[in-house]
DRENTOR-116900 format. One record per residue (C-alpha): chain; y, x, z. Coordinates in Angstrom, 3 decimals. Layout:
<recs>
   cadena         yy         xx         zz
        A          Y          X          Z
...
</recs>
This chain:
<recs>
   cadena         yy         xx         zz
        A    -82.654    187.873    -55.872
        A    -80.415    185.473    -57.890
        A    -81.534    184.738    -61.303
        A    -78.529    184.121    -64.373
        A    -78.124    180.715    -63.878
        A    -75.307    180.459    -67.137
        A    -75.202    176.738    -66.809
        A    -74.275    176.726    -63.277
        A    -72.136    179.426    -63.577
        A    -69.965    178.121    -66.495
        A    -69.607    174.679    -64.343
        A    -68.188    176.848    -61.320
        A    -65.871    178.430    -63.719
        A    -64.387    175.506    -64.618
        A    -64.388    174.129    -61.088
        A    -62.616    177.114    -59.416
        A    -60.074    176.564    -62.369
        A    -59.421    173.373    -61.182
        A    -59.671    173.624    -57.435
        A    -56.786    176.558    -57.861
        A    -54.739    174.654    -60.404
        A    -54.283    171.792    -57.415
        A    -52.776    174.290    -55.256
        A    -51.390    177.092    -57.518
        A    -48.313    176.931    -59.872
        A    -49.779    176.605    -63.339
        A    -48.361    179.750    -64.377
        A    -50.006    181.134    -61.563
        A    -53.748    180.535    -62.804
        A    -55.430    181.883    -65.536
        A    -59.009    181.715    -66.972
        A    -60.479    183.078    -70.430
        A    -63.892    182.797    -71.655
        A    -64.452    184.562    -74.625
        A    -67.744    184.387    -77.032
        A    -71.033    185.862    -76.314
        A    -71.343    189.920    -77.565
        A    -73.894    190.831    -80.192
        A    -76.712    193.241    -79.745
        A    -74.421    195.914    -81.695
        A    -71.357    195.630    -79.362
        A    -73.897    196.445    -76.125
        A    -75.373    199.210    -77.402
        A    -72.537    200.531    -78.680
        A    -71.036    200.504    -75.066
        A    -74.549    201.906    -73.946
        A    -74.052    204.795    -76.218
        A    -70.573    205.675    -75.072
        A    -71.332    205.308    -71.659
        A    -74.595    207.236    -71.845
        A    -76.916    204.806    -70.075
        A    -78.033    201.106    -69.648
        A    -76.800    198.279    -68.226
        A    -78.206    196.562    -65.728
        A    -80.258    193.633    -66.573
        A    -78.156    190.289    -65.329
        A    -74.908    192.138    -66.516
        A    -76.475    193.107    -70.071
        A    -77.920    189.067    -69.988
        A    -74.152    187.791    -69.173
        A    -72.675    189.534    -72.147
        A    -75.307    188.495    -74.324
        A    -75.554    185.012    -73.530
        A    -72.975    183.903    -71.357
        A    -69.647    185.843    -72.847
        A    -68.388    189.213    -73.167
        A    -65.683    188.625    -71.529
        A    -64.583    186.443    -68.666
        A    -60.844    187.153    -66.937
        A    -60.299    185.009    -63.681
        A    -56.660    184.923    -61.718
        A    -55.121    182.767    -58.985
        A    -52.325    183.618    -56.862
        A    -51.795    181.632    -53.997
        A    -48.263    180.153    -52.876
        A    -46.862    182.416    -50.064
        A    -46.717    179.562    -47.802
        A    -50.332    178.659    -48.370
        A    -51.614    178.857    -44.775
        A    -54.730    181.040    -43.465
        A    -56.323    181.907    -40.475
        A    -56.035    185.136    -38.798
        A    -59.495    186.118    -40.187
        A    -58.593    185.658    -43.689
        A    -54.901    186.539    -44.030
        A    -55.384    189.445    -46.162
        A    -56.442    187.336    -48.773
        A    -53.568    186.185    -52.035
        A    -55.403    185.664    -54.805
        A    -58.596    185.172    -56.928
        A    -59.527    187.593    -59.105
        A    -62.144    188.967    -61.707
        A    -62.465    190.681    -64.954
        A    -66.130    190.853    -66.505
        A    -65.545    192.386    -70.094
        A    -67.269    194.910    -72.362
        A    -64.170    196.540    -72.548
        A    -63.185    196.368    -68.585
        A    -66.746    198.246    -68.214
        A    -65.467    200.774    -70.212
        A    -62.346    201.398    -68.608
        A    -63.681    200.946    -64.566
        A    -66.492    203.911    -65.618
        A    -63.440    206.151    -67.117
        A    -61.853    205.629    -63.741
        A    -64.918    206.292    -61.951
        A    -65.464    209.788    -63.871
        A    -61.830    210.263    -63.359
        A    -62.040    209.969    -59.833
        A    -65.312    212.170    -59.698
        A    -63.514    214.958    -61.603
        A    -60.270    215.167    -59.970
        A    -60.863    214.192    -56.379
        A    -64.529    213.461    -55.299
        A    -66.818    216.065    -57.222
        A    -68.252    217.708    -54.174
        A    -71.775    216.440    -53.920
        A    -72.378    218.077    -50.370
        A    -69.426    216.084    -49.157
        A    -70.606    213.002    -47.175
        A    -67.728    210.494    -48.670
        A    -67.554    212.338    -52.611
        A    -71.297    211.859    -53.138
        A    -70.947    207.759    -53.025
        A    -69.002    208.331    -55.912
        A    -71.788    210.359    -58.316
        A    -74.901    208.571    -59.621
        A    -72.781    205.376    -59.640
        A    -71.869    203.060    -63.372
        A    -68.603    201.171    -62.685
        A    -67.989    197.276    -64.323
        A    -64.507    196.555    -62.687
        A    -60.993    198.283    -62.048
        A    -59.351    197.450    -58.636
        A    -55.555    197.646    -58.509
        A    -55.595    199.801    -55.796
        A    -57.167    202.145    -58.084
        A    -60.654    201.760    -56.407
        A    -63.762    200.521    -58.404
        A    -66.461    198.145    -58.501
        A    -69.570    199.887    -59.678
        A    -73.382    200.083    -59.771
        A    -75.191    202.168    -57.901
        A    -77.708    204.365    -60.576
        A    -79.929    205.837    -57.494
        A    -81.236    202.154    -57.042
        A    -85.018    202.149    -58.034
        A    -84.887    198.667    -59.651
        A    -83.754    197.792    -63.316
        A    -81.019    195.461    -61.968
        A    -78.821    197.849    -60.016
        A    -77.557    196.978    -56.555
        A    -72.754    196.261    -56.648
        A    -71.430    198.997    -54.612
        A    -67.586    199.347    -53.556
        A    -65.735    202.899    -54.369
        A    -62.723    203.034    -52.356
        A    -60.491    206.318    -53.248
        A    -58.400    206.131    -50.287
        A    -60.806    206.411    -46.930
        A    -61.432    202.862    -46.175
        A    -64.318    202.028    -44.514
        A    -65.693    199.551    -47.459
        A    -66.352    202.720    -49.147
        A    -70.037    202.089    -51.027
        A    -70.058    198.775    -49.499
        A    -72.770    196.758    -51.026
        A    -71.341    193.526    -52.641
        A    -74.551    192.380    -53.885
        A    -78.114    193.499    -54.624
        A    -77.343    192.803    -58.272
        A    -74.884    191.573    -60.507
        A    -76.096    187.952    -60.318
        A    -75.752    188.030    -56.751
        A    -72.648    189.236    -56.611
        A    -71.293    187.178    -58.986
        A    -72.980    184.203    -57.951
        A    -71.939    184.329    -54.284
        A    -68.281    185.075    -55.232
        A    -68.236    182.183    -57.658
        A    -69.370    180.136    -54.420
        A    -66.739    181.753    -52.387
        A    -63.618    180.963    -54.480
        A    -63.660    183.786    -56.352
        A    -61.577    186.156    -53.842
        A    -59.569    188.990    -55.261
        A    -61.254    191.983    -56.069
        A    -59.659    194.266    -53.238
        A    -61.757    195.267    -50.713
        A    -59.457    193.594    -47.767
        A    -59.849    190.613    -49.422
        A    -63.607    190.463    -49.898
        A    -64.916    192.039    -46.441
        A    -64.372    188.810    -44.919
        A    -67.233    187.468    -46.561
        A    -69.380    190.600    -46.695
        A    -72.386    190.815    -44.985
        A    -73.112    194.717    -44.555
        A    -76.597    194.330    -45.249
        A    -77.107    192.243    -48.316
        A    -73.303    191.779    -49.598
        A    -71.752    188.239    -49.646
        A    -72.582    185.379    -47.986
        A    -71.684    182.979    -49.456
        A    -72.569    180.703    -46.773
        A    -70.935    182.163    -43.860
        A    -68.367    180.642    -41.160
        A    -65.223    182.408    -43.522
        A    -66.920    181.619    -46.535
        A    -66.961    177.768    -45.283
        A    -63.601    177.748    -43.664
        A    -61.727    179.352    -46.730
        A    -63.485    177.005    -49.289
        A    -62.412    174.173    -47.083
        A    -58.796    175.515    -46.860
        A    -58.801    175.276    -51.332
        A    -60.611    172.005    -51.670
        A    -63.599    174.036    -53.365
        A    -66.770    171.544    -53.470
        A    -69.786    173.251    -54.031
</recs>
């Protein structure tokens, strides 16, 4: 299990910032740190959202910022390999506020579409906390049934996709660890299964992993 490592994560911020700004049009990247969140903001979301949250995402608002935004689009000519030509773009929103919206989706989802627990593919979607919206309209969540106090990532897809309650990492520091090491892919699942292990979530280390960090110029 990763640990919050704040330090090394604010350096790889500022790294993937300027590993895409080489490549990218400057219009084209984007990157927002804001100031930490007091006690009274996460509770507050706590209360509205009825329950905790997990440990390494409750330590990141706390002490690291309450909200980090991430985007890079690549040129369309930027050239990829077969095995990675779904990807276009680096992407992530970690915010108080973007927790509050990706668990409205989630509910939204459960109570319109997926609200039949008996059903094999609806019950992913119950017991579950969403942090992140997709564009696709899917959603990056945690996964409540876990045992531990730092929940396990999990991938909601809406549409049948076979990423559906993916794990992305067994908890928030891993996940956002490894895709910090990655190059900070875009949040759609076509874009991350390339570097998903189905076991354990990224790896960060893999031969795609490697080969796409090479393509950017990303030095770990």
């Amino acid at each position: 299990m990763v640990m919050c490592n704040f330090q090394k994560w604010e350096e790889q911020l500022k790294l993937l910032y300027e590993t895409y700004m080489r490549i990218c049009k400057a219009e084209d990247v984007k990157y927002k740190k804001d100031i930490i969140a007091t006690q009274e903001e996460v509770i507050k979301l706590e209360e509205k959202l009825g329950t905790s949250i997990p440990l390494s995402l409750r330590n990141t608002f706390l002490k690291m910022s309450k909200a980090i935004e991430f985007s890079a689009f690549l040129p369309q000519d930027f050239s990829l390999p077969k095995e990675l030509k779904g990807i276009f773009s680096a992407y992530f929103t970690i915010s108080l506020n973007e927790m509050m919206e990706a668990e409205e989706s989630r509910r939204s989802w459960v109570d319109g579409c997926f609200s039949n627990v008996e059903d094999d593919y609806d019950k992913v979607w119950h017991n579950k906390l969403g942090f992140m919206t997709v564009g696709t309209g899917d959603v990056i969540a945690f996964d409540l049934s876990d045992s531990k106090e730092d929940k396990r990532v999990v991938y909601l897809s809406h549409d049948g996709c076979e990423s559906h309650g993916v794990v992305l990492g067994e908890t928030f520091a891993d996940y956002f660890d490894s895709l910090l090491l990655i190059g900070g892919c875009g949040n759609e699942d076509w874009q991350m299964m390339p570097f998903i292990n189905n076991v354990k979530g990224f790896d960060a280390y893999s031969e795609n992993a490697n080969t796409y960090r090479k393509l950017i110029g990303l030095k770990l």
